[in-house]
N, C-alpha and C positions, 0 to 999 in steps of 0.2 A: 504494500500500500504506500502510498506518497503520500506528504507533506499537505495541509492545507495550500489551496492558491490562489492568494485575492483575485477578484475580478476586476480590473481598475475602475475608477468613475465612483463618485457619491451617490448612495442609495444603490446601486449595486448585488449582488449574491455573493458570498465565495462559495466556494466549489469543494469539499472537503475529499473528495473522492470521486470514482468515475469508474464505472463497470461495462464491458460487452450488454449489446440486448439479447446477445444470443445462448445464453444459459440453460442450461439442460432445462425439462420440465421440471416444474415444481419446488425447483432452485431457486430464492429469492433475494440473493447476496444484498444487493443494493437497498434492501428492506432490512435485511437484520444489519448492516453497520449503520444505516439512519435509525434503526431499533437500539445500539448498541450507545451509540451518540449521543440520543435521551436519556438514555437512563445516567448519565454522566452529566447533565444537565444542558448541551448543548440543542437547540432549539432546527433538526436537521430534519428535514423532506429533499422525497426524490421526484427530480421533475425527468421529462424526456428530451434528450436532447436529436430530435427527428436526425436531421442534416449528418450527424456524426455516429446516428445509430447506437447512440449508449444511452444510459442511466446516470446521474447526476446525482450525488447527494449531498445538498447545499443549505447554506444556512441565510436568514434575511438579514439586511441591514439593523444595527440596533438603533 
């Protein structure tokens, strides 16, 4: 796994990670490290990122 990656720009997302969409069935990587992130109290959802074909799991601006 890599390093958080700000997004530049104010009001912005970072990007805390980044997954394949193409995951076995029933594999949910990208749901349990934004699962695993919560519970550490990090405030982390997974958006889609179409164009790049991955899974995103980011955090909003505070």
């Amino acid at each position: 796994m890599s390093t958080p990656t700000p997004t530049p720009g104010p009001g912005q997302r970072t990007v805390l990670e980044h997954f394949p969409a193409g995951s076995p069935r029933g594999s949910w990587p990208a749901e349990e490290y934004a699962a695993g992130q919560r519970t550490q109290g990090i405030d982390a959802q997974v958006v889609m990122d179409l164009p790049a074909d991955q899974f995103l799991v980011v955090t909003d601006p505070r």
